[in-house]
C-alpha positions in Angstrom: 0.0 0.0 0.0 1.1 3.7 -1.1 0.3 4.9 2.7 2.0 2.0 4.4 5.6 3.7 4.3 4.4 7.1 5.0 2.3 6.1 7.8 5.3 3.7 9.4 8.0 6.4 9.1 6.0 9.5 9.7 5.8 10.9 13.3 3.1 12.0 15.7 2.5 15.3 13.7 2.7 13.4 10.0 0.1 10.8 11.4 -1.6 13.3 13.1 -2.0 15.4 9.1 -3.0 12.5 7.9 -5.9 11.5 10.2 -7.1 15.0 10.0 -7.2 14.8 6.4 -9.1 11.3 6.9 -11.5 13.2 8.9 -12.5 15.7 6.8 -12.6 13.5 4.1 -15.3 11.3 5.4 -17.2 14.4 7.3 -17.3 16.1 3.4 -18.5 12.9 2.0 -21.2 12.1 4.6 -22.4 15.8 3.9 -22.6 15.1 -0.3 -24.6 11.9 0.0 -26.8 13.3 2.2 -27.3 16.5 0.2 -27.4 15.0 -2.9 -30.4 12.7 -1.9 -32.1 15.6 0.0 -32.0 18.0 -3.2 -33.2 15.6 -5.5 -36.3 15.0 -3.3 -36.8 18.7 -3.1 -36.1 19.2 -6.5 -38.8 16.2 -7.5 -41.1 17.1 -4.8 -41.3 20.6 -5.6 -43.1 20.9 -9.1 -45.7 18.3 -7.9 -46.4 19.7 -4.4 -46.8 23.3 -6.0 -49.2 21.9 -8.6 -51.2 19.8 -6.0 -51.9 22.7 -4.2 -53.4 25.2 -6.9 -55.6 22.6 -8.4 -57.1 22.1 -5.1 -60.6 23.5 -4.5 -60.1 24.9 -1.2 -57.1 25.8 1.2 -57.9 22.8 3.5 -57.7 20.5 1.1 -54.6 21.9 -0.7 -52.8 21.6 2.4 -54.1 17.9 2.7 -52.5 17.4 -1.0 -49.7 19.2 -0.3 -49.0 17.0 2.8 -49.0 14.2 0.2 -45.9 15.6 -2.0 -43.7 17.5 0.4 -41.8 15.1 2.1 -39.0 17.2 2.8 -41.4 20.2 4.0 -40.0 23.0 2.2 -43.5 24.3 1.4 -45.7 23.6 3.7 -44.0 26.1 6.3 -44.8 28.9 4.1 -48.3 28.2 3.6 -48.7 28.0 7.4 -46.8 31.3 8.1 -49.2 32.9 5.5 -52.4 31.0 7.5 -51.5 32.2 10.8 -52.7 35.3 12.7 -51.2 37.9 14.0 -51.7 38.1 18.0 -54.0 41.4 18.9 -52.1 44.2 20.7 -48.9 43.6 19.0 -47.1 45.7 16.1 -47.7 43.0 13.8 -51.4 42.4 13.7 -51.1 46.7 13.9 -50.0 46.9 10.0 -51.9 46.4 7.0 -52.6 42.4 5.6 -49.9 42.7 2.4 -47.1 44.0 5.1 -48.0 40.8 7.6 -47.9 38.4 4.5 -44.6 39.9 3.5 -43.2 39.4 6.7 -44.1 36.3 7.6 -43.4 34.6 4.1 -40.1 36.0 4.2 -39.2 34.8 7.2 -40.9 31.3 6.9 -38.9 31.3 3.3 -35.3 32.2 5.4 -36.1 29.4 7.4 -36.1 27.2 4.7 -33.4 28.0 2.9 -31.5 27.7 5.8 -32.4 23.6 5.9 -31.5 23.7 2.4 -28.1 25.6 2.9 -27.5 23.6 6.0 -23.7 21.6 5.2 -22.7 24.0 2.7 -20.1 25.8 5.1 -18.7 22.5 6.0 -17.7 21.8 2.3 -16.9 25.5 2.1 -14.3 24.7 4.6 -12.6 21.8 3.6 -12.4 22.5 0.1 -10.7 25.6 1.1 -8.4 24.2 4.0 -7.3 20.8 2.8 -4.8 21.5 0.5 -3.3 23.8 3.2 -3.1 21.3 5.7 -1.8 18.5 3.0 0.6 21.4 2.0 1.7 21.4 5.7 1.8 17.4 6.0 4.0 17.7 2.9 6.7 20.7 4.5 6.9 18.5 7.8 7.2 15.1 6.2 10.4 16.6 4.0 11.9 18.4 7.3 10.9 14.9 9.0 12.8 12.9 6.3 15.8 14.9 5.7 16.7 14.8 9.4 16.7 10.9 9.5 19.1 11.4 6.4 21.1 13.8 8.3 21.3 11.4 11.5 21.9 8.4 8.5 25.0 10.7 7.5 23.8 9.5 3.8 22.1 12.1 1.2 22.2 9.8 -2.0 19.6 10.6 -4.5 18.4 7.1 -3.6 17.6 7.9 0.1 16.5 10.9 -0.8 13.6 10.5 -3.4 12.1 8.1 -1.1 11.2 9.8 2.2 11.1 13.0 0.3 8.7 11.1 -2.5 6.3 9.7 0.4 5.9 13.2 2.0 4.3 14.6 -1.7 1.7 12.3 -0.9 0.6 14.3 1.5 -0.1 17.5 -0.3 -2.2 14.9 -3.1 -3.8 13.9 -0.4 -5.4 17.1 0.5 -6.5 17.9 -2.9 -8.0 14.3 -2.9 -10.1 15.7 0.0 -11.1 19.3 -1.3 -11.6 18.8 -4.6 -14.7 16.8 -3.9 -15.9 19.1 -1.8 -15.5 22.2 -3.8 -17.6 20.5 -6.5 -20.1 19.6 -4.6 -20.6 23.1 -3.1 -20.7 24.5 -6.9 -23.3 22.2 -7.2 -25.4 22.1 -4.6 -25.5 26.2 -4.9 -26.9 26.1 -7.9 -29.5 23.6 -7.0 -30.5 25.6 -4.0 -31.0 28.8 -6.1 -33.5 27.1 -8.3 -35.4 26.0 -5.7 -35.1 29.2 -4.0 -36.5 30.7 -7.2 -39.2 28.5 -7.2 -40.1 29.1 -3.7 -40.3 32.5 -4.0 -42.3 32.3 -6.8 -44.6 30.1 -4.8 -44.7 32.7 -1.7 -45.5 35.5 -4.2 -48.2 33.6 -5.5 -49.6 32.9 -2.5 -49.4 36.1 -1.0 -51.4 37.6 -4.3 -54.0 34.7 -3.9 -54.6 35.6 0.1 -54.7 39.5 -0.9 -57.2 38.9 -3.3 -59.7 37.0 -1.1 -59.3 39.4 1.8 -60.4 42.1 -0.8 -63.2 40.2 -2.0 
């Protein structure tokens, strides 16, 4: 095994790299399964749920078809945040219908997009570190292997490209790790903006529909 040498000769810092980099590795990965499968739900889910509820006849029973589609409940809260009152006596319930909507779509729509965002810092951050720290596993496995050679009182080329070969694997390592991750956060941006977009346009619609009947 490529690791085998590096891990034997390395020392508590090397090891230490290495098991970091292992770390963050299977942390990004955990996070890109998971996201992956939650977006596409959301992404599926979506379209069907939003349909479902304007061909209902009534708001009751679209938010009984709705329950049916949104698994991942990424529209539901908005409808309820546009359902609910405002409690008398407070500055809320003191402002005009359209204002309350606003508000509490917004914020219901925040909310949701933060469940949607949630692991995107984490990939953020390794993509963005890993090289770094394989960068730094690299620089301390060469100082590492050039003092055994120093203590060997031998600096042929042939015990040279060895340790000093082993320690490169360090900084592949950490690209092994970010790269990954760095994709996947491209990604998963641009998924979460579409279905921001069609949230909002889901909140907007909604919003218009409620205005309407409080007019009528």
């Amino acid at each position: 095994m490529v690791l085998a040498p590096l891990w034997d000769q390395g020392d508590a810092v090397t090891r230490s790299v290495a098991g970091f980099l292992l770390l963050m590795s299977v942390s990004a990965w955990v996070v890109i399964l998971w996201k992956a499968w939650l977006l596409a739900r959301v992404r599926r889910d979506l379209p069907r749920g939003v349909a479902a509820f304007w061909a209902a006849r009534d708001l009751p029973s679209a938010q009984q078809q709705l329950g049916a589609f949104d698994r991942e409940a990424v529209l539901a809260p908005l409808v309820d945040a546009a359902l609910q009152t405002a409690p008398s006596g407070t500055l809320e319930s003191a402002g005009h219908l359209d204002s309350q909507l606003t508000r509490r779509l917004r914020d219901a729509l925040h909310d949701v997009l933060q469940r949607l965002q949630f692991g995107h810092v984490l990939l953020a951050s390794i993509g963005s570190t890993a090289p770094f720290i394989g960068l730094f596993g690299t620089v301390w496995g060469i100082y590492h292997a050039l003092l055994g050679i120093s203590n060997a009182g031998a600096a042929t080329i042939d015990k040279v490209a060895g340790p000093v070969g082993e320690a490169l694997i360090m900084t592949a390592l950490g690209l092994v790790v970010a790269i990954p991750a760095v994709l996947a956060y491209n990604v998963f941006n641009k998924r979460v903006g579409i279905c921001e977009a069609d949230l909002e346009g889901f909140a907007h619609d909604l919003r218009e529909m409620l205005l309407d009947r409080s007019r009528g």
